[in-house]
C-alpha positions in Angstrom: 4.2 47.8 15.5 1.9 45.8 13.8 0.3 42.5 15.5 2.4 39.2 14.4 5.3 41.6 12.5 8.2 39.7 13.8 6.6 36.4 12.1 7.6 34.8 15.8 5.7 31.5 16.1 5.9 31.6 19.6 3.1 34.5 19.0 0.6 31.9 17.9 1.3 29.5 20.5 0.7 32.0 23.2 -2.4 33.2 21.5 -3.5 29.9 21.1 -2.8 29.0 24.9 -4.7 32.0 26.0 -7.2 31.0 23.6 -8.0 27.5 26.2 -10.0 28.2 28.9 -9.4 31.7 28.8 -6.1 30.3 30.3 -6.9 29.2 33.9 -3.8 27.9 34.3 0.1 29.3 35.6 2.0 29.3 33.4 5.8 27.7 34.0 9.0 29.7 34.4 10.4 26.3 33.1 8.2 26.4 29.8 9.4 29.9 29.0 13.4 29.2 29.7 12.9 26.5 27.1 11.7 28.6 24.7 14.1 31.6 25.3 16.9 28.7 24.4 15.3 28.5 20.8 14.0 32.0 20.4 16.1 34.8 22.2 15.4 37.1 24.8 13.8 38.9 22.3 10.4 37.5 22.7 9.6 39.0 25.9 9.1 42.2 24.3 7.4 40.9 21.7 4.8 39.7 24.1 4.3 41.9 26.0 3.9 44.4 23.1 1.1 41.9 22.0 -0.8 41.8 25.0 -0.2 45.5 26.4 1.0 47.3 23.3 3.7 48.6 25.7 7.1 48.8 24.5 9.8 47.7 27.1 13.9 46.7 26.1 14.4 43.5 26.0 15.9 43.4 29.5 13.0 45.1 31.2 10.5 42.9 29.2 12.0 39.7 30.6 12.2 41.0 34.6 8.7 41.7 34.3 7.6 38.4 32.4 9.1 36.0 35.0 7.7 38.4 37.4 4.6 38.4 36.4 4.5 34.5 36.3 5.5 34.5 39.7 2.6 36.8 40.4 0.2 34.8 38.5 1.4 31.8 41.5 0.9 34.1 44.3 -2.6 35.4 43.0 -3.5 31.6 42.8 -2.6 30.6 46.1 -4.1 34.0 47.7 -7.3 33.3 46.4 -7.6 29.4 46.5 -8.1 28.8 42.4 -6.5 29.2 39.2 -6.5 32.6 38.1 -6.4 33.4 34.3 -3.0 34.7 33.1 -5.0 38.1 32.0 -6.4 39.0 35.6 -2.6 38.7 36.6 -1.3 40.7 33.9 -3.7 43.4 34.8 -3.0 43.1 38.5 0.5 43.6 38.2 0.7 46.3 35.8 -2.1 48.1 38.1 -0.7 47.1 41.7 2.9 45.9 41.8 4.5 48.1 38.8 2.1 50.3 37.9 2.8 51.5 34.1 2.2 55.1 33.0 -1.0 55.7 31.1 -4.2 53.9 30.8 -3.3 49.9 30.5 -4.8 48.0 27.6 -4.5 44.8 27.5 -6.2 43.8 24.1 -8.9 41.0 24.1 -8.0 37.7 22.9 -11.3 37.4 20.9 -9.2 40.3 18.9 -6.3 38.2 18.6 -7.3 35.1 17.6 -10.1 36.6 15.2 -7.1 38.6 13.6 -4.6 35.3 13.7 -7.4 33.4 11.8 -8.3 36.4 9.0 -4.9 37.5 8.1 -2.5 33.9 8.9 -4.4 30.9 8.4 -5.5 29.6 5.2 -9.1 29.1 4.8 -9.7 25.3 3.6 -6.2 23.9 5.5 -6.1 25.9 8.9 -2.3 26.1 8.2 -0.4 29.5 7.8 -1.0 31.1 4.7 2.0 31.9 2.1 2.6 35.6 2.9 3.3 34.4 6.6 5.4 32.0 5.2 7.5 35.0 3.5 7.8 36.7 7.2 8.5 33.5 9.5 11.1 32.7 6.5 12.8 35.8 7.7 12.6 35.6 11.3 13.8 32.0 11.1 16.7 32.7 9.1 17.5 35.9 11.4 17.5 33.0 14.3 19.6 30.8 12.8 22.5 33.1 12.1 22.7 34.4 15.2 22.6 31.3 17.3 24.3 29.8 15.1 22.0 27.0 14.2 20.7 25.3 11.4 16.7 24.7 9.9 15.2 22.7 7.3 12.8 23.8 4.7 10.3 20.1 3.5 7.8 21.3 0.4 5.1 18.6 0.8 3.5 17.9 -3.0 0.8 15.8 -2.8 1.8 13.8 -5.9 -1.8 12.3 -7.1 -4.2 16.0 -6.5 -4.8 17.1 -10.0 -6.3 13.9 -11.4 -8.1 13.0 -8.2 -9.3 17.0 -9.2 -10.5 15.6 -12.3 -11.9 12.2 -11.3 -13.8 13.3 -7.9 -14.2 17.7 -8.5 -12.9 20.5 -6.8 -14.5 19.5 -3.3 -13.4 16.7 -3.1 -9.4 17.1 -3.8 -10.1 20.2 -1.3 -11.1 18.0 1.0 -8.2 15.7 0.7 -5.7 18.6 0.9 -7.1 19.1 4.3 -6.9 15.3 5.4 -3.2 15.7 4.4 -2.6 18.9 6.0 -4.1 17.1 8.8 -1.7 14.1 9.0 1.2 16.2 8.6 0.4 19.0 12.0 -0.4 15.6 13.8 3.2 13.9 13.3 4.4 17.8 13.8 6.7 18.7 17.1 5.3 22.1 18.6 7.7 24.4 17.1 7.2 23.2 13.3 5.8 25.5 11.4 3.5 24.4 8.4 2.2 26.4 5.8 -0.2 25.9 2.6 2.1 26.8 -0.1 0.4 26.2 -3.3 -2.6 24.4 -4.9 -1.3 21.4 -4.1 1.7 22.3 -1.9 2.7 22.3 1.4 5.9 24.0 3.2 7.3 22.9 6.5 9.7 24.5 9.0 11.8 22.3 11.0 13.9 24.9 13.7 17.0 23.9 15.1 16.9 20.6 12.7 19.9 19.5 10.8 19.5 17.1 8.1 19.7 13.8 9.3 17.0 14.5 11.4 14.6 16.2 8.7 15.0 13.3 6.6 13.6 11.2 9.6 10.7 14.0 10.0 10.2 13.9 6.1 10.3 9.9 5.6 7.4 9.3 8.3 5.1 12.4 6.6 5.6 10.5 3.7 5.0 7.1 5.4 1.8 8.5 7.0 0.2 10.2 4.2 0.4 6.7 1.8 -0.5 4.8 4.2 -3.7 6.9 4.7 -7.0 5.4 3.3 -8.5 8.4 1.5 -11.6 7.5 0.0 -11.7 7.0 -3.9 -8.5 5.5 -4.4 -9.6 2.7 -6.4 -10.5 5.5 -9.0 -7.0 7.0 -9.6 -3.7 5.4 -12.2 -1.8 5.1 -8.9 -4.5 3.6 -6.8 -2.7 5.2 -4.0 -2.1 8.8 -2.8 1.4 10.1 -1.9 3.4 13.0 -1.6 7.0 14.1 -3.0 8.9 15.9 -0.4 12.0 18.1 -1.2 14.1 18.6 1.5 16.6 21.7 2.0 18.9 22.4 5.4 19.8 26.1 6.3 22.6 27.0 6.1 24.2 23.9 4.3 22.2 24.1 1.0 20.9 27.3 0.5 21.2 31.0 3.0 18.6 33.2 1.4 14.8 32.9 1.3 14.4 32.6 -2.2 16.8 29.9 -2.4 15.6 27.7 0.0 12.2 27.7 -1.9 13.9 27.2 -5.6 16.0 24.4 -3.7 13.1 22.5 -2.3 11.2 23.0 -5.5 13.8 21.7 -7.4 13.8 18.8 -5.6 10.5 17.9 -5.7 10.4 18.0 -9.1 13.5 15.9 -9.7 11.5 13.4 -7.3 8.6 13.5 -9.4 10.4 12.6 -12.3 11.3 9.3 -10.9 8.0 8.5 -10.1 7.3 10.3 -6.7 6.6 9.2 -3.6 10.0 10.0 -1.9 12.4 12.2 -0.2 14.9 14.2 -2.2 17.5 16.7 -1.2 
């Protein structure tokens, strides 16, 4: 199995928490039950393959995950402190259910080295476009068997290419970033966002029908024009927004490619009429 293959953003996230502090902190039963709602019992095994490379069925993978959080508690209280959610992995696959073979439990400077080389983009931090490809499938997986619906927001950023050619390469680079940054910090925890393009970003909303992606999409479009980037004064416009097309799973489109055309479509039709807006 290769690390990150079922494009599961809850992956990252649990990366990225053990990435704090080395994680000297218990993790919640509670936190977990909430995400097993959006995700499936699924992602159990998924972890567990990530931090053991141990394959258990999904049923086993979830006794011993609410288990071992349990365990991570009594560790705590036995010795007085926090104890990092590794040393509790280890103990409990040593001591209270022993696993056959050596246990490996891989290094989270591995992980998060490999998370940044092979998912993140470079300039932006976001995901890169072939992860975009996989969580695409995994989210679309999720949807039709729970039932539920996503939305897809391509983020243009309407003014790039002639504040390209006003202010160089560095500079526009440098304002993709500022936009990439607004848009992660008005973000719920589960959105996924990706650099798409040049001048593009994609979005994942899970569990989101539309009504509440336009609200999402309106106040990334509020926040980015209302953004004092520097150099404004220089550009037509004298202002810097973003065209956002806006395309609800299953509603609008049920295939990846789709979803992608849609959203594209749309954006361009919203360019068209001048940009700066939201368009289905």
């Amino acid at each position: 199995m290769d690390l990150f293959a079922n494009g599961n953003q809850l992956l990252k996230l649990f990366v990225e928490f053990l990435g704090v502090g080395q994680s000297h902190q218990t993790v919640e039963p509670e936190r977990w039950r909430r995400v097993e709602a959006d995700f499936g019992p699924s992602i159990y095994a998924d972890l567990l393959y990530l931090l053991t490379r141990k394959e258990f069925t999904r049923d086993e993978a979830r006794s011993h995950w609410y288990q071992l959080l349990d365990h991570q508690h009594t560790l705590a209280r036995a010795v007085g402190r926090e104890v990092g959610f590794q040393v509790a992995l280890c103990d409990y696959f040593t001591n209270v259910h022993p696993l056959p073979g050596n246990l490996v439990v891989v290094e989270l400077s591995f992980l998060l080295e490999k998370e940044r080389t092979s998912l993140l983009d470079g300039l932006t931090g976001l995901y890169n476009r072939r992860y975009l490809d996989r969580v695409l499938d995994k989210e679309i997986e999720l949807a039709r068997r729970f039932g539920q619906t996503f939305a897809v927001l391509l983020i243009h950023v309407d003014q790039l290419r002639e504040y390209h050619q006003l202010h160089g390469r560095d500079n526009a680079e440098r304002v993709l970033s500022i936009v990439a940054d607004l848009v992660l910090r008005q973000s719920r925890i589960f959105d996924q966002t990706f650099r798409y393009d040049e001048d593009d970003i994609v979005m994942l909303l899970p569990n989101t029908d539309r009504d509440k992606a336009f609200i999402a999409a309106g106040r990334h479009l509020n926040n980015v024009s209302g953004h004092p980037f520097p150099g404004l004064e220089t550009i037509s416009s004298g202002t810097l927004t973003v065209t956002i097309g806006l395309v609800v799973y299953p509603e609008e489109a049920d295939k990846k490619t789709e979803l992608l055309r849609h959203a594209a479509l749309a954006v361009d039709r919203g360019r068209r009429q001048g940009g700066g807006q939201v368009v289905f």
